[in-house]
PDB file of N, CA, C and O in Angstrom:
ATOM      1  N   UNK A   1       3.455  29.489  35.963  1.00  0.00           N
ATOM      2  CA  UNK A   1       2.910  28.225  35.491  1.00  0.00           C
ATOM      3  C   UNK A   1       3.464  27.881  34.107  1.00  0.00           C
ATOM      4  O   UNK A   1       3.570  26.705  33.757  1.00  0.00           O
ATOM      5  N   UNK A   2       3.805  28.866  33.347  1.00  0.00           N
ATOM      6  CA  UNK A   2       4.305  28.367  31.574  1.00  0.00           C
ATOM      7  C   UNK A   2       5.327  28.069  31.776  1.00  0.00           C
ATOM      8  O   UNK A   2       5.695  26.976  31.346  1.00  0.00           O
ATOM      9  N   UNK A   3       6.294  28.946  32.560  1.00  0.00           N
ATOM     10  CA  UNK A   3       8.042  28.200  32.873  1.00  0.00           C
ATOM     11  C   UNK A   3       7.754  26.976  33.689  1.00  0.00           C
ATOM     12  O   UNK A   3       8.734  26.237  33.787  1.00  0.00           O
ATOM     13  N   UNK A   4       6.851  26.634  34.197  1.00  0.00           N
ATOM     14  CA  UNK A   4       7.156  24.644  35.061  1.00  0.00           C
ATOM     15  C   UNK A   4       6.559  24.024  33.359  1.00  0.00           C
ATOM     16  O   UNK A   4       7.017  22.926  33.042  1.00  0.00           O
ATOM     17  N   UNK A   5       5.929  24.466  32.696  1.00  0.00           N
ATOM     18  CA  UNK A   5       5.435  23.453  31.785  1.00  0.00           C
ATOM     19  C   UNK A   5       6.608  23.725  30.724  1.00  0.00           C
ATOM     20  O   UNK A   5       7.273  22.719  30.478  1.00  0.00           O
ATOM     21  N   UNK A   6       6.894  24.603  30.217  1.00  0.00           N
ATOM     22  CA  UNK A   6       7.994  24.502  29.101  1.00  0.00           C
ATOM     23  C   UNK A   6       9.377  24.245  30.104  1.00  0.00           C
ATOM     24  O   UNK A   6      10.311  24.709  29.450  1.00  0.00           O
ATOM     25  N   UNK A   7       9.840  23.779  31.233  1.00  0.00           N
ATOM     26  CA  UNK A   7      10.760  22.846  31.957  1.00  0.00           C
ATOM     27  C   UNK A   7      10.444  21.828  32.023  1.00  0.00           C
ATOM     28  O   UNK A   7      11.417  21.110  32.253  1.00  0.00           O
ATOM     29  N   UNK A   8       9.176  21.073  31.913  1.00  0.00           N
ATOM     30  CA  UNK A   8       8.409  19.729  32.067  1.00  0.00           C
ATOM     31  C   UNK A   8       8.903  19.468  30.606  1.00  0.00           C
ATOM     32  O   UNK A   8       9.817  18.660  30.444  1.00  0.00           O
ATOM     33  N   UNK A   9       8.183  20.299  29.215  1.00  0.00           N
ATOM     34  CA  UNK A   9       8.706  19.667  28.256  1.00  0.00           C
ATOM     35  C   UNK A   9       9.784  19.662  28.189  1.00  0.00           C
ATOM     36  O   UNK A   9      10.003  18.658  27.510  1.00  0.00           O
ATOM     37  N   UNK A  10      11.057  20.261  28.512  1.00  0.00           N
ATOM     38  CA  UNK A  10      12.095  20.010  28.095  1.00  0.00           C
ATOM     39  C   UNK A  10      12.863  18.689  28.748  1.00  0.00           C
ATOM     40  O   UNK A  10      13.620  17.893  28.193  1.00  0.00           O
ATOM     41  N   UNK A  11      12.385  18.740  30.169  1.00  0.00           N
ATOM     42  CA  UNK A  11      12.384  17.548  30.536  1.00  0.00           C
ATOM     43  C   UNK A  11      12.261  15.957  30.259  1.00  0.00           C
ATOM     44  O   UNK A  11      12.844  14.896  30.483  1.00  0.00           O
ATOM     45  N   UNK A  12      11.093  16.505  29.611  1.00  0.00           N
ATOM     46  CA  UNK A  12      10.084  15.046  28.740  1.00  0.00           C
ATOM     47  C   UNK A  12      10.939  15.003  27.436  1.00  0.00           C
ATOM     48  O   UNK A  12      11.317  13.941  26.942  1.00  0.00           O
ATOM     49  N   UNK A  13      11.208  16.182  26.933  1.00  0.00           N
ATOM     50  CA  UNK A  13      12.080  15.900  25.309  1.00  0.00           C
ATOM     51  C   UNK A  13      13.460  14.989  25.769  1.00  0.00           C
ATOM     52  O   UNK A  13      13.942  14.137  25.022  1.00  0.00           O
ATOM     53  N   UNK A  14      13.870  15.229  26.774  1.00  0.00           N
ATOM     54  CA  UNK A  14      14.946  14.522  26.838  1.00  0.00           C
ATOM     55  C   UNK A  14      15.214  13.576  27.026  1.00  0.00           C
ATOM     56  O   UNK A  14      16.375  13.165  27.022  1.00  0.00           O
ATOM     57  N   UNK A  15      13.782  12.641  27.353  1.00  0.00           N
ATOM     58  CA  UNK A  15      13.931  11.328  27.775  1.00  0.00           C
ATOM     59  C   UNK A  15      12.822  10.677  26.684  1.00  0.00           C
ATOM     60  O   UNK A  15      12.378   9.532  26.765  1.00  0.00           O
ATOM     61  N   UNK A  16      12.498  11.596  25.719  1.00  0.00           N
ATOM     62  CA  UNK A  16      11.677  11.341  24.725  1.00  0.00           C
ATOM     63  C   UNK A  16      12.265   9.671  23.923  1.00  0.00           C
ATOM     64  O   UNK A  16      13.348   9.883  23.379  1.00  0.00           O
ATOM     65  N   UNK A  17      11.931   8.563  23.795  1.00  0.00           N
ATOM     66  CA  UNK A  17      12.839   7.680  22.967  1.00  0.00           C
ATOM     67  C   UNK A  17      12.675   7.790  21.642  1.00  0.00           C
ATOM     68  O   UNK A  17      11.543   7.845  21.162  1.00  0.00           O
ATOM     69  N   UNK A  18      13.789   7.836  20.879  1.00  0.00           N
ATOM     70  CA  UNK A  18      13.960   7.376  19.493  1.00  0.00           C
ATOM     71  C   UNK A  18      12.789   6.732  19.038  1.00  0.00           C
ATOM     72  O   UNK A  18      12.257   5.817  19.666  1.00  0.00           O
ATOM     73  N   UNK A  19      12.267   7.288  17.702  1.00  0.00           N
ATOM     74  CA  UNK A  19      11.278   6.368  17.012  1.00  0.00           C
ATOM     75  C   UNK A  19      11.886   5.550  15.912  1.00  0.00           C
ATOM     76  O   UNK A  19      12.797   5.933  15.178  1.00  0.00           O
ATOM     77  N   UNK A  20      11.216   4.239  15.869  1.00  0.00           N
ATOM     78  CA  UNK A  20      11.987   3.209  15.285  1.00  0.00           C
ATOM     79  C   UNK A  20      11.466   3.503  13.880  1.00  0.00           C
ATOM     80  O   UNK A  20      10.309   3.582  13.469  1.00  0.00           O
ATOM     81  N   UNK A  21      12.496   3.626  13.333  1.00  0.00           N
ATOM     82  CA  UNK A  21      12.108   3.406  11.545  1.00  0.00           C
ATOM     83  C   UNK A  21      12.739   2.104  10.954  1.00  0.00           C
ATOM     84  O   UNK A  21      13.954   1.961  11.088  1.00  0.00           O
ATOM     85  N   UNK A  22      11.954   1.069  10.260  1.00  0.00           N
ATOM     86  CA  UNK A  22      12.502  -0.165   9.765  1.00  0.00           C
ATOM     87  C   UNK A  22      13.405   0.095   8.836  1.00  0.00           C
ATOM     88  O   UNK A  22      13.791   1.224   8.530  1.00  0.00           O
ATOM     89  N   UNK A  23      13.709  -0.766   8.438  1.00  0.00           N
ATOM     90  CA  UNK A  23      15.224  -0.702   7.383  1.00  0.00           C
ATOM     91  C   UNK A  23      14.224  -0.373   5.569  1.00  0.00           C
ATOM     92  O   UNK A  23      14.819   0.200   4.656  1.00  0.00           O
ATOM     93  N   UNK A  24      13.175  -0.717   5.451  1.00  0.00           N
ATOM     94  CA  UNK A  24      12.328  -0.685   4.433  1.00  0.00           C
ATOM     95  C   UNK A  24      11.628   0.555   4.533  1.00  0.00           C
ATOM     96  O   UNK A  24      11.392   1.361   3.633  1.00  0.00           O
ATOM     97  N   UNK A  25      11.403   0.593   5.431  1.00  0.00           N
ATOM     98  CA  UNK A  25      10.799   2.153   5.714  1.00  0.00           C
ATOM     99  C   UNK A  25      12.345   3.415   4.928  1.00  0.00           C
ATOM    100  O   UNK A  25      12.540   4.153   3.962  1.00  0.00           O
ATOM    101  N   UNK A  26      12.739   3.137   5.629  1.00  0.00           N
ATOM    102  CA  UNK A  26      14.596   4.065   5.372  1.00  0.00           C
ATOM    103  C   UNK A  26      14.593   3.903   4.106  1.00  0.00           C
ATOM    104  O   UNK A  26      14.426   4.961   3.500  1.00  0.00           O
ATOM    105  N   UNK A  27      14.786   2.445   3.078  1.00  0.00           N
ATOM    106  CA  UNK A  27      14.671   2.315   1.710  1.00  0.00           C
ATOM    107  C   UNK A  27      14.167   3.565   0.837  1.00  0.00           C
ATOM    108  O   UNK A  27      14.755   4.468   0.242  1.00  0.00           O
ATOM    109  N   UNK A  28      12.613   3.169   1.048  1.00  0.00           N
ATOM    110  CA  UNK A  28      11.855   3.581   0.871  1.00  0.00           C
ATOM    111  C   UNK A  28      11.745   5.420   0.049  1.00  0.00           C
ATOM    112  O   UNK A  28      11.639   5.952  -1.056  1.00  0.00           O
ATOM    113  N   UNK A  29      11.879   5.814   1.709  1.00  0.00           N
ATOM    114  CA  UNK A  29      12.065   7.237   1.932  1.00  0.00           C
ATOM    115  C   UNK A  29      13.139   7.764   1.173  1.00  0.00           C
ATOM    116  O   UNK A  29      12.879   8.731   0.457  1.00  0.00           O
ATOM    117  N   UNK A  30      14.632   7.188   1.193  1.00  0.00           N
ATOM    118  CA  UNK A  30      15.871   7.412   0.753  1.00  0.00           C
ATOM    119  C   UNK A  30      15.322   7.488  -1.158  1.00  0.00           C
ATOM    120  O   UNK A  30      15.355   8.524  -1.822  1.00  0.00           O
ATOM    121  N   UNK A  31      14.927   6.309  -1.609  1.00  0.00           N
ATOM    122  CA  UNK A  31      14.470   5.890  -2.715  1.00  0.00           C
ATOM    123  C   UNK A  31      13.923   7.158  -3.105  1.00  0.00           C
ATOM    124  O   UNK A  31      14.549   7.981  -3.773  1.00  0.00           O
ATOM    125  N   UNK A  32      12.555   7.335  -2.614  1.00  0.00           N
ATOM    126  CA  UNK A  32      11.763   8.720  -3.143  1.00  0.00           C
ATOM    127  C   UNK A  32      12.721   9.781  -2.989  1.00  0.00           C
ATOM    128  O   UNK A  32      12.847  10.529  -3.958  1.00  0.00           O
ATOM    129  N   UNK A  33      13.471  10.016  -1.896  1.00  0.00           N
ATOM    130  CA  UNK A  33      14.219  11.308  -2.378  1.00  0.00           C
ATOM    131  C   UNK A  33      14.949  11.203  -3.428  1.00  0.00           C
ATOM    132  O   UNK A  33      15.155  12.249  -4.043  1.00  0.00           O
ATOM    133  N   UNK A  34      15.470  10.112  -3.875  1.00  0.00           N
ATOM    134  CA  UNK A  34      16.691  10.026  -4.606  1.00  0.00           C
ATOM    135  C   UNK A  34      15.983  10.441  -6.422  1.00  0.00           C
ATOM    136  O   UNK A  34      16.617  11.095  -7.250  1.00  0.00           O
ATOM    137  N   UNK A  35      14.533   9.836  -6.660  1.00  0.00           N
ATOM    138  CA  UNK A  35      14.024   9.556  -7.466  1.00  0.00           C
ATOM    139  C   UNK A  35      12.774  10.313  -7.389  1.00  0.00           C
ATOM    140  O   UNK A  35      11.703   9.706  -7.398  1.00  0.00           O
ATOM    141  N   UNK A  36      12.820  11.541  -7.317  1.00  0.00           N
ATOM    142  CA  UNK A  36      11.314  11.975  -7.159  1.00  0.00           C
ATOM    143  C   UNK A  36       9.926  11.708  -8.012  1.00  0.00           C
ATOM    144  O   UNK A  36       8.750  11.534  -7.695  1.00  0.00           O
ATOM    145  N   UNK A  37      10.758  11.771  -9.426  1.00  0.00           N
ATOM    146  CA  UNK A  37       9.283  10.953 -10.208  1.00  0.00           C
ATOM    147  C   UNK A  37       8.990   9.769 -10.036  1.00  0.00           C
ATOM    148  O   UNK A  37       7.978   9.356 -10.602  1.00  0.00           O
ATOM    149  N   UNK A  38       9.723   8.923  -9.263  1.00  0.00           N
ATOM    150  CA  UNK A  38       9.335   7.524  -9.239  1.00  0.00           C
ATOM    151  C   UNK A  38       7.534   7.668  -8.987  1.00  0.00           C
ATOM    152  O   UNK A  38       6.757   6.916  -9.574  1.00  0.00           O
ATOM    153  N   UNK A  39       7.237   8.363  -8.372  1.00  0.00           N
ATOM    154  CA  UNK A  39       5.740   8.352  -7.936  1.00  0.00           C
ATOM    155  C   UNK A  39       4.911   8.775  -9.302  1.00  0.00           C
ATOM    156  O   UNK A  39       4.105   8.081  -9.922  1.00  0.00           O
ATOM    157  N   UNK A  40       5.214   9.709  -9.499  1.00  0.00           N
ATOM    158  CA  UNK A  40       5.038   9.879 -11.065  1.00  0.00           C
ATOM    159  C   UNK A  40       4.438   8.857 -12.087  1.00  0.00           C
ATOM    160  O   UNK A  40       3.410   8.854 -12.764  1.00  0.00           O
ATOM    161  N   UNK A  41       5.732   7.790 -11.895  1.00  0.00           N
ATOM    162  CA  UNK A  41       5.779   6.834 -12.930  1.00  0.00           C
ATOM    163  C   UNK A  41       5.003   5.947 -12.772  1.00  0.00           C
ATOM    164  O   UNK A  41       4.184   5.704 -13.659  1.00  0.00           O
ATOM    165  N   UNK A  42       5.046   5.108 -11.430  1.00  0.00           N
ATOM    166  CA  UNK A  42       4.280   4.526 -10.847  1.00  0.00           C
ATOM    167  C   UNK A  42       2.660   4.368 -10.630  1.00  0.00           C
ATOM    168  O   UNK A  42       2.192   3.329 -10.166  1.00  0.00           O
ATOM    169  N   UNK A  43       1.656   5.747 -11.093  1.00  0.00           N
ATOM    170  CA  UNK A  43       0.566   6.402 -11.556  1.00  0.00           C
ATOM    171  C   UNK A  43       0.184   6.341 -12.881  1.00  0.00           C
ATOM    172  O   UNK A  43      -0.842   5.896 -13.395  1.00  0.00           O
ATOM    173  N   UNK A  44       1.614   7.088 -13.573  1.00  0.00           N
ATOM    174  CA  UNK A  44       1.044   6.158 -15.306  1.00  0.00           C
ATOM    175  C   UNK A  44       1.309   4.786 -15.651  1.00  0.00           C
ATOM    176  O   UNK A  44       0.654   4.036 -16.374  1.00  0.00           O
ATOM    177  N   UNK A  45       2.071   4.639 -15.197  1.00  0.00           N
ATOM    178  CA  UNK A  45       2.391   2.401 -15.373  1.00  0.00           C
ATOM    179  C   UNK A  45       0.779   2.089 -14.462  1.00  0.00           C
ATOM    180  O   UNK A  45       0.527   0.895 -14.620  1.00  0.00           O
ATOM    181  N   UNK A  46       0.062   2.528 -13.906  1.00  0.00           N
ATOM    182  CA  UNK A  46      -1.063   1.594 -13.381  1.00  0.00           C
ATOM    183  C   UNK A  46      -1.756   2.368 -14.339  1.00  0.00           C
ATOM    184  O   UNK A  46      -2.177   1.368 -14.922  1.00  0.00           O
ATOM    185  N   UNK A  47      -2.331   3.485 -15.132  1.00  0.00           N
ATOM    186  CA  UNK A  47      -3.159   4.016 -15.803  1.00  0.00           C
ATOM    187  C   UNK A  47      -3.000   3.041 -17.301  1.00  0.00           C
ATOM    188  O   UNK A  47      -3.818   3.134 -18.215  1.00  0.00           O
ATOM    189  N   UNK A  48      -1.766   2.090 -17.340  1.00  0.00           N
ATOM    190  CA  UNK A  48      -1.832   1.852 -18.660  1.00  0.00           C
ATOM    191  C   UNK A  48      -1.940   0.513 -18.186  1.00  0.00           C
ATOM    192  O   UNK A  48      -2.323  -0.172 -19.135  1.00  0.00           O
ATOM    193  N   UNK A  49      -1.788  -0.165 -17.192  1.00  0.00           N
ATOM    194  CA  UNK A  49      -2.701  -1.619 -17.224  1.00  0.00           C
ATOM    195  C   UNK A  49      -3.921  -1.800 -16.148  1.00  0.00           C
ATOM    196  O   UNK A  49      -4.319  -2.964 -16.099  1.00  0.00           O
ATOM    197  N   UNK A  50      -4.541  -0.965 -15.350  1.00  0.00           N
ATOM    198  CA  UNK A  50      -5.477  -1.028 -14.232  1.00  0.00           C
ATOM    199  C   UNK A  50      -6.408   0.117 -14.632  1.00  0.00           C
ATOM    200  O   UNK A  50      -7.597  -0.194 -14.711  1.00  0.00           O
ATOM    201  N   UNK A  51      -6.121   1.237 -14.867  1.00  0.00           N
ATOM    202  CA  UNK A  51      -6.880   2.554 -15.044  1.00  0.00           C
ATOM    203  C   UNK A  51      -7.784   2.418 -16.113  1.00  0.00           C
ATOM    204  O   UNK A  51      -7.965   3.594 -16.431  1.00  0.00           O
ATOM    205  N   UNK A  52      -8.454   1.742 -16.853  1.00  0.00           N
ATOM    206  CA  UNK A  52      -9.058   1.739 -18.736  1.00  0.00           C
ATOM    207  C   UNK A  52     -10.245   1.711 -18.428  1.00  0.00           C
ATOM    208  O   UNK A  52     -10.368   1.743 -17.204  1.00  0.00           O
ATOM    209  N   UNK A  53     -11.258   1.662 -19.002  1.00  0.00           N
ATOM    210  CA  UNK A  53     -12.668   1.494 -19.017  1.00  0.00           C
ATOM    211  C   UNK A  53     -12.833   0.374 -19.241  1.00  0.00           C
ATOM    212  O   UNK A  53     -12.000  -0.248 -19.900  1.00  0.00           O
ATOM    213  N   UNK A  54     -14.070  -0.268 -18.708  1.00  0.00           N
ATOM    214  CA  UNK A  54     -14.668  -1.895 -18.864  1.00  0.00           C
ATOM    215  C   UNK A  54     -15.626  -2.319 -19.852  1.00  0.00           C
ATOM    216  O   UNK A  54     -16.656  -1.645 -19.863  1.00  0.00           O
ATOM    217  N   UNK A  55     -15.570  -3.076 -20.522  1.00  0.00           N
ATOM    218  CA  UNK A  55     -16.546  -3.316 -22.044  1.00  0.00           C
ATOM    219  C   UNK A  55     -17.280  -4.798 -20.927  1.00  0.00           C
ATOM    220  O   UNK A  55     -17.008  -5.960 -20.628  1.00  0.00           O
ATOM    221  N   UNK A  56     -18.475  -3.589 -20.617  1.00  0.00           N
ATOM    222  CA  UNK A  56     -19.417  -4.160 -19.517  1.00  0.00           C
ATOM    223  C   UNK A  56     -20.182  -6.028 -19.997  1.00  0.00           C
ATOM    224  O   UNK A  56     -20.613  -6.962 -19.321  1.00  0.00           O
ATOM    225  N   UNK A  57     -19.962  -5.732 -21.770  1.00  0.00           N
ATOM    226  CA  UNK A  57     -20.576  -7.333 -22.294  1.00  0.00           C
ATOM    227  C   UNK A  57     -20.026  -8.193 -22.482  1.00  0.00           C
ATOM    228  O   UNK A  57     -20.504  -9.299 -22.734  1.00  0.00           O
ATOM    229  N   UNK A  58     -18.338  -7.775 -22.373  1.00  0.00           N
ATOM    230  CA  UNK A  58     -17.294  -8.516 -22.094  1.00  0.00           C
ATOM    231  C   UNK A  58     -17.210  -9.093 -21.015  1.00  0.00           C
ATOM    232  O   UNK A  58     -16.916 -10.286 -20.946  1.00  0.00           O
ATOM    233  N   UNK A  59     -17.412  -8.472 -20.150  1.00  0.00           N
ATOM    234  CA  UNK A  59     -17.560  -8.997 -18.515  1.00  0.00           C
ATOM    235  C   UNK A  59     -18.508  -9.862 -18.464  1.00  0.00           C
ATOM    236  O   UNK A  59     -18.121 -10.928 -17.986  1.00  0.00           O
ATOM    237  N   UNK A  60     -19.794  -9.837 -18.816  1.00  0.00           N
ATOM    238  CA  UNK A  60     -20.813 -10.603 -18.950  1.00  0.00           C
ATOM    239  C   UNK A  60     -20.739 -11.880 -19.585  1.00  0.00           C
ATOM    240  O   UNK A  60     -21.157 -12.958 -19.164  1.00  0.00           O
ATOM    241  N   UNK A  61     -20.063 -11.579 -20.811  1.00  0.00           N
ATOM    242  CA  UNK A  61     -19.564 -12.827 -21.635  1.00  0.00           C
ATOM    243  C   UNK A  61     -18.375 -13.758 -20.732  1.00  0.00           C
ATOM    244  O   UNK A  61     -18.452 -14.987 -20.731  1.00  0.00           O
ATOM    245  N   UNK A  62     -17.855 -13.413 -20.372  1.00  0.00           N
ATOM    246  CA  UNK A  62     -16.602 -13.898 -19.288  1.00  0.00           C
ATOM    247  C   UNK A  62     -17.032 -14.843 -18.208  1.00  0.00           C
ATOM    248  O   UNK A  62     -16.703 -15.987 -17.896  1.00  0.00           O
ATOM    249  N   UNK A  63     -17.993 -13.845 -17.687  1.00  0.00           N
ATOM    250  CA  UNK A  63     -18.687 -14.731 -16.086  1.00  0.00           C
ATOM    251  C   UNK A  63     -19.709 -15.547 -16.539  1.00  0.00           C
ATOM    252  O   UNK A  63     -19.926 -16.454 -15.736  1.00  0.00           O
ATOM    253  N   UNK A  64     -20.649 -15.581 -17.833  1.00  0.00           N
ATOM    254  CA  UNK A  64     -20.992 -16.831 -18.436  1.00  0.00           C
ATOM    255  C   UNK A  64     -20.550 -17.667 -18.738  1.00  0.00           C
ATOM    256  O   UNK A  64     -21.291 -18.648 -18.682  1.00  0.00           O
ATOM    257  N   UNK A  65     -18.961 -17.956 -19.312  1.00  0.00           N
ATOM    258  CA  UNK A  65     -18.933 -18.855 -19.898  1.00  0.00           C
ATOM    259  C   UNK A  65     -17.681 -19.286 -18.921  1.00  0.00           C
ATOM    260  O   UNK A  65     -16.755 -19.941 -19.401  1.00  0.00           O
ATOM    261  N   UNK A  66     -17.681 -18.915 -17.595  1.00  0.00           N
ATOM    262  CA  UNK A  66     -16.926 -19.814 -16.141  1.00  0.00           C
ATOM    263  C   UNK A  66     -17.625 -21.155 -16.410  1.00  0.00           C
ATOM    264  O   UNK A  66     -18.635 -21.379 -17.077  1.00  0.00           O
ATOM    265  N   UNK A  67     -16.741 -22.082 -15.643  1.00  0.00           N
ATOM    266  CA  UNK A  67     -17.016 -23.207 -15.311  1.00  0.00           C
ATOM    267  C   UNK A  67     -16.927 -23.299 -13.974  1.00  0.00           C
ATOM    268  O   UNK A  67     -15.918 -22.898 -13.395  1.00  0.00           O
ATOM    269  N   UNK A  68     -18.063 -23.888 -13.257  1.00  0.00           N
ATOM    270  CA  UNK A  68     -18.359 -23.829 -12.105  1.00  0.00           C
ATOM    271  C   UNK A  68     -17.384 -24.900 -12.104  1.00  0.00           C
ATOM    272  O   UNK A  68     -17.013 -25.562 -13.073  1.00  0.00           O
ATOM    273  N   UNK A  69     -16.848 -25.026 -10.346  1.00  0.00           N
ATOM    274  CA  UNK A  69     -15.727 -26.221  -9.708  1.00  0.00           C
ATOM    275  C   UNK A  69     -16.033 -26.075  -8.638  1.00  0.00           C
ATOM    276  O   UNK A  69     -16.483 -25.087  -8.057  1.00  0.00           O
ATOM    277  N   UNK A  70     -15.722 -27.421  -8.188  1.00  0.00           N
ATOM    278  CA  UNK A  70     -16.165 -28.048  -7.064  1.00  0.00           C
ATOM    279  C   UNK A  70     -15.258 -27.233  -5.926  1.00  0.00           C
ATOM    280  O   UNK A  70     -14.180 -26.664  -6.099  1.00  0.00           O
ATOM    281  N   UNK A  71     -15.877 -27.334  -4.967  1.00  0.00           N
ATOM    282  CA  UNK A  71     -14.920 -26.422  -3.900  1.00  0.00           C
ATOM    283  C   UNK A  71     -13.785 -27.691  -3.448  1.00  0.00           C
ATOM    284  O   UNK A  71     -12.919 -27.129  -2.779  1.00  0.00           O
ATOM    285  N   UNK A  72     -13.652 -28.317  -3.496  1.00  0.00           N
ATOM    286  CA  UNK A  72     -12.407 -29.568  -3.522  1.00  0.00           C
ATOM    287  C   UNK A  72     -12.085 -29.844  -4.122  1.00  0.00           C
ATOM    288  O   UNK A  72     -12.137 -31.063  -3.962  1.00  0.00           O
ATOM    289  N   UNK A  73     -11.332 -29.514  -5.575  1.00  0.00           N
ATOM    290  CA  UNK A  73     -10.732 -30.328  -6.632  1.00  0.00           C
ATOM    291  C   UNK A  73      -9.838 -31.478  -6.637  1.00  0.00           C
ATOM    292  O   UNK A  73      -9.546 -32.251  -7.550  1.00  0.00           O
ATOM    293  N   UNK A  74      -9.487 -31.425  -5.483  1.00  0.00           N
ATOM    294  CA  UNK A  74      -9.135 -33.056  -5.762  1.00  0.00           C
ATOM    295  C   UNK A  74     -10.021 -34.473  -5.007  1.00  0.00           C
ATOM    296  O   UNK A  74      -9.474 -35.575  -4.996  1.00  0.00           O
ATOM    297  N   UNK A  75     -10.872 -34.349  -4.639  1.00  0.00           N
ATOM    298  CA  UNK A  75     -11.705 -34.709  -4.190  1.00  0.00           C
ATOM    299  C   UNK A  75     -13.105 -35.427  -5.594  1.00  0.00           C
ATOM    300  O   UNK A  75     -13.836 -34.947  -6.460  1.00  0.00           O
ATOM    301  N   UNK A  76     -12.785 -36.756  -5.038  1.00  0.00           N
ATOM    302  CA  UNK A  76     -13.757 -37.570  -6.076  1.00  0.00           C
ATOM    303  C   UNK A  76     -15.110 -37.337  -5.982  1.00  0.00           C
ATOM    304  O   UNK A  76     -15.588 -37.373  -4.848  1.00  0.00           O
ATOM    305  N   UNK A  77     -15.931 -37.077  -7.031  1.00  0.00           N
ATOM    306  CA  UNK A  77     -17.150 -36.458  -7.310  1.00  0.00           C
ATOM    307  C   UNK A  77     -18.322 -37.382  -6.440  1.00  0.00           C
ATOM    308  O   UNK A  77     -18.261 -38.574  -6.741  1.00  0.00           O
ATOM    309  N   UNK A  78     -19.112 -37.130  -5.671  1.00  0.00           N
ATOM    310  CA  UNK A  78     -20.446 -38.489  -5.055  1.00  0.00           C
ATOM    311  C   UNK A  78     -20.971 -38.247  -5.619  1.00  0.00           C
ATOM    312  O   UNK A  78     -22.072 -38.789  -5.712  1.00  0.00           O
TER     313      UNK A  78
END
């Protein structure tokens, strides 16, 4: 029974099809090998504009002083 199944897979491997990799995908991959810290870098460049702590009364001050708008702005006021 293990020799019909490891002849089945070899069978099946051979008619196995190619998996498609996009041309961006290939980029990509090629890129990171070429550049291994790119990932690296990419982690501290967001730690120095996304990663910071929030000055919570700042936020507060911010969303107070929005100006509400009409959900149609170009649309004349009734």
């Amino acid at each position: 029974m293990a020799t019909h199944e490891s002849r089945l897979s070899r069978i099946l491997a051979e008619f196995k099809p190619q998996t498609y990799e996009s041309e961006f995908t290939r980029f990509i991959r090629e890129l990171k090998q070429q550049r291994p810290q790119l990932e690296a870098e990419q982690r501290k460049s967001r730690a120095i504009w996304w990663d910071h702590a929030q000055d919570l009364d700042e936020l507060e001050r911010d969303k107070e002083s929005r100006v509400k708008q009409q959900a149609y702005v170009y649309q004349n006021k009734v």
